[in-house]
C-alpha positions, 0 to 999 in steps of 0.5 A: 193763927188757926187755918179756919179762923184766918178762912173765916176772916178772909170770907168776912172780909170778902163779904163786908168788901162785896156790901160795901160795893154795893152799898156805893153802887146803890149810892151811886144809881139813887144819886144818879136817879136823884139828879135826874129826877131834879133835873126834869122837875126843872124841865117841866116847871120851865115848860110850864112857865112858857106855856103860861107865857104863851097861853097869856099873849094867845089871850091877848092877840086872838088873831090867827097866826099865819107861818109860811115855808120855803119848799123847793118849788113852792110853799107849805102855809100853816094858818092857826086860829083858837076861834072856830070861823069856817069863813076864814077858810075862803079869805084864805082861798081867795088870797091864794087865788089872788096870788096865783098859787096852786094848791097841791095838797091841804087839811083843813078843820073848822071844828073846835078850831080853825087849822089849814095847812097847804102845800102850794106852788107857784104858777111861773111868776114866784121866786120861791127863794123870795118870795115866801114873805110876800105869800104871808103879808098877803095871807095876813092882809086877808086874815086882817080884813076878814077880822074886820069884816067879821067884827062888823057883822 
C-alpha cells in the first residue's frame, strides 16, 4: 500500500474516531441537561401544587398562625395574619405581659399584613425546655378572643 494512501486513511480515520467522541460526548451533555430539565419541571409542578394547597386551606382558616421556638434561655414567636389588624398587636403584647415574658428584640409590621417576630425571656418562673406550648396556647387564646372581639365590632 502507498505510504500516503495508508497516512490519509489513518488521519481519516483518526478524524471520524475524534467526531464520533464528540458526538457521544454531545449525546451525553444534552441528555444530561434533558434529564435535568425533566427533573425541575417535576420539582416546580409539585411546589405548585403545595402552594394551591396552602393557598386553599390559608382561604379556609384565616386565622393568624402563631409558631413558638425554644431558645437557650427563652423563646423566639412568629405570629402571622394575611389580614392587615394593628390591634392584634396589643392582644399579643398583653399576652406577653400576662405571661411575664420579656422582650429583648422584635419586628413588627402591620402594613399589607400582620407579622411579629419576638425574641423573649422568661422572668424566673419559665422552664423554657418546657414551657414553649404553654407560650402558644396562650398567644393563641389571645389571637382567639381578639377574633372575637373584632368580629363583634
Amino acid at each position: 500500500m502507498d505510504p500516503r494512501t495508508e497516512a490519509n486513511n489513518s488521519f481519516q480515520f483518526n478524524e471520524l474516531s475524534q467526531m464520533h467522541a464528540d458526538v457521544n460526548t454531545t449525546s451525553t451533555v444534552v441528555d444530561a441537561y434533558s434529564k435535568h430539565i425533566k427533573r425541575l419541571k417535576e420539582r416546580v409542578e409539585k411546589l405548585n401544587e403545595e402552594v394551591a394547597v396552602l393557598q386553599s386551606s390559608n382561604h379556609q382558616t384565616s386565622s393568624p398562625s402563631v409558631k413558638v421556638e425554644t431558645l437557650e434561655k427563652g423563646f423566639r414567636i412568629k405570629v402571622f395574619s394575611e389580614k392587615t389588624c394593628p390591634s392584634l398587636l396589643m392582644a399579643v403584647l398583653e399576652a406577653f405581659e400576662e405571661l411575664g415574658l420579656q422582650i429583648l428584640d422584635a419586628t413588627v409590621s402591620c402594613a399589607h399584613y400582620f407579622t411579629l417576630e419576638a425574641i423573649s425571656e422568661g422572668e424566673g418562673q419559665f422552664d423554657v425546655s418546657r414551657d414553649g406550648q404553654v407560650v402558644k396556647q396562650a398567644l393563641l387564646q389571645a389571637i382567639r378572643s381578639w377574633n372575637q372581639n373584632s368580629e363583634q365590632e
